[in-house]
C-alpha positions in Angstrom: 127.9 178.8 -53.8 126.2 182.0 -53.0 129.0 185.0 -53.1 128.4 188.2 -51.1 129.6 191.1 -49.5 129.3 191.9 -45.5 130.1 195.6 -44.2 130.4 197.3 -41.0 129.7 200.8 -42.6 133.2 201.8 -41.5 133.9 205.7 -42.3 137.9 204.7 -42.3 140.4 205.5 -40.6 144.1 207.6 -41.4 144.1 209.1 -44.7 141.1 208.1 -46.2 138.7 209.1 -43.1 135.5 210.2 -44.4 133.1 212.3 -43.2 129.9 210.3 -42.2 127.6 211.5 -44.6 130.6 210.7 -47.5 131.0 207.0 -46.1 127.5 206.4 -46.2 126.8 207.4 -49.3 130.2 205.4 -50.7 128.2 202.1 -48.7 125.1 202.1 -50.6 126.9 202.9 -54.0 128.7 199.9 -53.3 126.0 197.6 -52.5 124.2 199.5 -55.7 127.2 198.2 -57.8 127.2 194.5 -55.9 123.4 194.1 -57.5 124.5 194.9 -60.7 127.5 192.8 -60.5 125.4 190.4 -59.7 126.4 189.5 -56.7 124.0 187.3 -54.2 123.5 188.9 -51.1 125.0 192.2 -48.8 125.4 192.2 -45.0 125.5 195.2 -43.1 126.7 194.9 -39.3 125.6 195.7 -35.8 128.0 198.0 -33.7 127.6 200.9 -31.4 131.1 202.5 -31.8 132.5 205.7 -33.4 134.4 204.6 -36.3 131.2 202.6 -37.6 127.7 203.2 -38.9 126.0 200.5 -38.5 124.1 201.0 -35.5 120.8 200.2 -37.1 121.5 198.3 -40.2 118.0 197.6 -41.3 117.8 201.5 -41.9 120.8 201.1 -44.3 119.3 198.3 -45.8 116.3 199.6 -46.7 118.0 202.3 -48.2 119.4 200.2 -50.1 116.7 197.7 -50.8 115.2 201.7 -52.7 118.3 201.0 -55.1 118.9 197.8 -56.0 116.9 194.7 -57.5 118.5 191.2 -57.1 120.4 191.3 -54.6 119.3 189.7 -51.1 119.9 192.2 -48.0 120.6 190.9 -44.6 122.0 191.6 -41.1 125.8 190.6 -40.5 124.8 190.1 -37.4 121.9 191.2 -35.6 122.8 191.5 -31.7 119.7 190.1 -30.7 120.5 189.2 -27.1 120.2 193.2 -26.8 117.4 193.9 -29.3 113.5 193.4 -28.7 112.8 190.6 -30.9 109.2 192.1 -32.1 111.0 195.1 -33.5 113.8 193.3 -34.8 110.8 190.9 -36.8 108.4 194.1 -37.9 112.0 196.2 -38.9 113.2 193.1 -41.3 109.5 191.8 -42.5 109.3 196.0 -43.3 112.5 195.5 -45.4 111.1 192.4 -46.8 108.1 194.5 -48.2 110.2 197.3 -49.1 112.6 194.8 -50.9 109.9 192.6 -52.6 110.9 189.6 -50.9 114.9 189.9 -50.3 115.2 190.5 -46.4 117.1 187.7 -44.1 118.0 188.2 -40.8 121.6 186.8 -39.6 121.7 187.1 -35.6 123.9 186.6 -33.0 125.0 187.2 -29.8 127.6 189.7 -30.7 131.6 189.6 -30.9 131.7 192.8 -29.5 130.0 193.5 -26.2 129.5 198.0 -26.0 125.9 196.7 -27.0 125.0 195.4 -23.5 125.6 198.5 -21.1 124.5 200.4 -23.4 120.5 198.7 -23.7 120.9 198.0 -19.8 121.8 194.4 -20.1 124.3 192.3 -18.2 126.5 190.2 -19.4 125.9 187.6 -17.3 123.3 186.8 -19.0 125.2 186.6 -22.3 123.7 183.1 -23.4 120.4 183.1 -21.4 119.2 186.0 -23.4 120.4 184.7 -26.9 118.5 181.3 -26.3 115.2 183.0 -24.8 115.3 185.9 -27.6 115.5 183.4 -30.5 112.8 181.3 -28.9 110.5 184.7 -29.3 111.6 185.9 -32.9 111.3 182.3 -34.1 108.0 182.2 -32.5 107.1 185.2 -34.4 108.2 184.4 -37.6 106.0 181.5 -37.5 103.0 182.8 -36.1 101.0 186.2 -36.2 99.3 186.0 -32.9 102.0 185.2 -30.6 101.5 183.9 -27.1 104.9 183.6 -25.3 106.4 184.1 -21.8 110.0 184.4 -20.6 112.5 186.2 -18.3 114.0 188.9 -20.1 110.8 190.7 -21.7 107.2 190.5 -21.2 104.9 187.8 -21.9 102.8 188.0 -24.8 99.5 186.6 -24.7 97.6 186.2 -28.4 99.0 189.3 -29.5 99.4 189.9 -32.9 102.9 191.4 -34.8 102.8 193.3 -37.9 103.8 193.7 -41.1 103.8 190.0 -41.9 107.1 189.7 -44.2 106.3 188.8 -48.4 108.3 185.8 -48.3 106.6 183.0 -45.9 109.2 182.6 -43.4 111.6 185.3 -43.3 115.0 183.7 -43.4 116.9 183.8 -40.5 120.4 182.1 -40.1 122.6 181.7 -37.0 125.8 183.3 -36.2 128.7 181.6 -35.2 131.9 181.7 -33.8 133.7 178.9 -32.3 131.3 177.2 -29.4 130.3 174.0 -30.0 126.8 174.7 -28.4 126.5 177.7 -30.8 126.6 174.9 -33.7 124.7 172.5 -31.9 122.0 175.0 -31.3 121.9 175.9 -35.0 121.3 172.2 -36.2 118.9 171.6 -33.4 116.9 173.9 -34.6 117.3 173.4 -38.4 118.7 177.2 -39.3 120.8 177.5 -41.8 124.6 178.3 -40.1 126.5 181.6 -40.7 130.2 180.6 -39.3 132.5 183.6 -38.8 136.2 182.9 -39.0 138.7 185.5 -38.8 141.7 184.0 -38.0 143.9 180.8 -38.6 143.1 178.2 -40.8 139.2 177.4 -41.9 139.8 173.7 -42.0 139.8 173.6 -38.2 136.1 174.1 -37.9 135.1 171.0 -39.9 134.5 169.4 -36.4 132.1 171.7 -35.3 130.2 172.1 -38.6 129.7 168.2 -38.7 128.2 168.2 -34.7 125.7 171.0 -36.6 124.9 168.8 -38.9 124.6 165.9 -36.9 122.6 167.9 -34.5 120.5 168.8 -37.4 120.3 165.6 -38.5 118.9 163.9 -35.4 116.4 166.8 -35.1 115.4 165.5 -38.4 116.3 168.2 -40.9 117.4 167.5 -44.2 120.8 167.9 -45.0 119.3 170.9 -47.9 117.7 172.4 -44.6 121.4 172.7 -42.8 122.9 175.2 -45.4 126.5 176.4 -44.0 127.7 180.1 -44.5 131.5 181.4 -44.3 132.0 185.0 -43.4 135.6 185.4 -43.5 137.8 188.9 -44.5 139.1 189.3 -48.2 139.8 191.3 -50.8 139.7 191.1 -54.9 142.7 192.7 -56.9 144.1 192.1 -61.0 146.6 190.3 -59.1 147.4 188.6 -56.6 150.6 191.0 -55.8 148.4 194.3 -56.0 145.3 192.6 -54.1 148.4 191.9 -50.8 150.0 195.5 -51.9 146.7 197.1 -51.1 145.1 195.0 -48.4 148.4 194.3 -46.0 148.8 197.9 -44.9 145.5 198.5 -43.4 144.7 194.9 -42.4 147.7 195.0 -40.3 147.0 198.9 -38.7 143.3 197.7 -37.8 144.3 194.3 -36.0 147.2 196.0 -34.0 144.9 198.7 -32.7 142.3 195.7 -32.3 145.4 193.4 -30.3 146.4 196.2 -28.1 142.7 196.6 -27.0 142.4 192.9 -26.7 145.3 191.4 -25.5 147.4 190.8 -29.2 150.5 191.3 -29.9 151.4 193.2 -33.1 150.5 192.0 -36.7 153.6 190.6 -38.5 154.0 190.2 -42.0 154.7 186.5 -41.4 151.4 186.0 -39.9 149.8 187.7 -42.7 151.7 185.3 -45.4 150.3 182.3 -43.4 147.0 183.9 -43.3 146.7 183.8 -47.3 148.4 181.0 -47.6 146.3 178.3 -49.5 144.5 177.0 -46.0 144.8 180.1 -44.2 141.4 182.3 -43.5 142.0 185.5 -45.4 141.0 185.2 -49.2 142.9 187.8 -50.4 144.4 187.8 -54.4 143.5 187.6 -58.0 140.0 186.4 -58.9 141.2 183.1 -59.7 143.8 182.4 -56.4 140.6 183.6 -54.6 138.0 181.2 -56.5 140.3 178.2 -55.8 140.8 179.5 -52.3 136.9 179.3 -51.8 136.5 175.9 -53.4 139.2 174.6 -50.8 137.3 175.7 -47.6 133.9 174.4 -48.8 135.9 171.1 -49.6 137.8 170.9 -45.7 134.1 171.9 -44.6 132.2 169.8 -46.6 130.5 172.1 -48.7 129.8 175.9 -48.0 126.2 177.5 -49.5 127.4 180.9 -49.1 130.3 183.6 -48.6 130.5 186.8 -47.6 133.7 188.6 -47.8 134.6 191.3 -44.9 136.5 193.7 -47.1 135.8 197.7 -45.9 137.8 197.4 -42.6 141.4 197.1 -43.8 141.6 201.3 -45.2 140.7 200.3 -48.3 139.4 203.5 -51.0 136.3 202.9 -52.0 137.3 203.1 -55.6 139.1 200.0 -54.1 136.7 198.4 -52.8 134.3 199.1 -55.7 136.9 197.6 -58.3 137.1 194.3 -55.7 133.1 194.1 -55.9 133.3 193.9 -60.1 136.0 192.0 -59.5 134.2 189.1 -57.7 130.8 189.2 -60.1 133.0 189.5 -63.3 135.5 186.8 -63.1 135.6 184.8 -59.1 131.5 183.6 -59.4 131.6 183.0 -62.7 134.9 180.6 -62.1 133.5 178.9 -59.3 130.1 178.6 -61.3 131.7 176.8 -64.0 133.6 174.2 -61.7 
């Protein structure tokens, strides 16, 4: 199991609020300290709101791609429903040069919607442009003179796209939340399966991870092709008490804000205890509790490639966050590499 890190390039909130310069220079330190710890691979994220930075991740990742050397550097997601697919291929094949070889793409339609009005698209075409937009950046991937034609964007006809990534076909995985015809689509189409779960228990989407890879299946992939990702939130701590002592504030400040904008009620502590219990979604404790804790959900999903924890939300320091990051390439992968 690949193990990595996914960020929204939050500057904070309450006492540790940073100044935007501060919290992006904190971000790349950390994915800096990720390589070395050798973690796999670092997601930044795609919103268009004031309390984050990551309005144009590939930016940040290349920034980062300047400092570090192993580790693979991806989108967490890319909206691509609002994004020109030829720039969102020529920005990630240039990170794929400027990386020697360590660019993947994860894209999506977006969990958050300020994207849409803001790029002049409506959201009544929320699907249609996801399905038509993937057609095009999968077309490009594979071909350097593209003809294409669709409804959102003008055709193409033998036009070529440039830079050409290093690696031979840019890896680019699907997003997921919880539609069956998000899944579906992913195994149809033989792209490995980022699956984003945030709340309740994981073993609940075993269902619609085996219609991917059935879907995948009858499309004739093999089941190495259908590679299944798990983006959940989590935290690293010495112990399981200090990792809840030092997560549990901010988680439950972030999610109430995010509930009264959504229609939630208020975090409890009780719903926070079932959350890290041993089949509940947030890995959250000691670098052992959280090893077994991954092995479980790839078991109840029948097997997970890769996970990214979601860890820079909750109003953690980033001396926090950085100890977390050692943490996980110190003791959790090399636990769950030895199982």
């Amino acid at each position: 199991m690949e193990i990595g890190v996914d960020s929204f390039a939050s500057a904070m909130y309450g006492s540790n609020a940073l100044s935007s310069v501060d919290a992006m220079e904190q971000l790349l330190e950390r994915i800096s300290v990720a390589d070395e710890a050798g973690l796999h691979v670092f997601g930044i994220g795609e919103h268009h709101k004031k309390e984050f930075l990551d309005s144009a991740p590939a930016v940040i990742l290349a920034a980062a791609a300047a400092r570090t050397k192993n580790i693979r550097l991806t989108s967490a997601v890319a909206v691509l429903s609002t994004a020109d697919p030829v720039r969102v291929y020529q920005s990630f094949a240039t990170l794929d040069l400027i990386s020697k070889g360590r660019a993947e793409l994860v894209v999506g339609r977006g969990s958050a919607i300020e994207a849409y009005p803001l790029f002049g698209f409506d959201l009544n075409d929320y699907d249609a442009l996801f399905k038509e937009k993937l057609d095009l950046l999968l077309r490009i991937r594979e071909h350097e003179f593209v003809t294409w034609s669709g409804k959102f964007r003008a055709a193409m006809h033998n036009q070529p796209v440039y830079p050409r990534s290093l690696q031979e076909k840019l890896p680019v995985w699907l997003g997921v939340g919880g539609t069956p015809e998000s899944f579906i689509r992913a195994g149809t189409l033989g792209l490995p399966l980022m699956v984003a779960i945030i709340g309740g228990e994981t073993e609940r989407f075993r269902p619609l991870v085996d219609l991917y890879r059935e879907a995948g299946r009858r499309a004739g992939f093999s089941p190495e092709q259908l590679k299944v990702g798990l983006h959940s939130p989590g935290y690293v701590a010495a112990t399981t008490e200090e990792a809840i002592a030092d997560y549990y504030p901010g988680y439950a400040e972030l999610w109430t804000k995010l509930g009264k904008e959504r229609g939630w009620p208020p975090v409890t502590k009780g719903q926070f205890n079932a959350l890290i219990a041993p089949k509940g979604v947030l890995v959250v404790g000691s670098p052992e509790q959280v090893a077994e804790k991954l092995l479980r959900h790839s078991e109840a999903l029948g097997g997970v490639d890769r996970f990214t924890f979601q860890m820079d939300n909750a109003g953690l320091t980033h001396q926090q966050l950085m100890r977390s990051i050692e943490l996980i390439g110190r003791e959790v992968i090399p636990y769950l590499h030895g199982k």
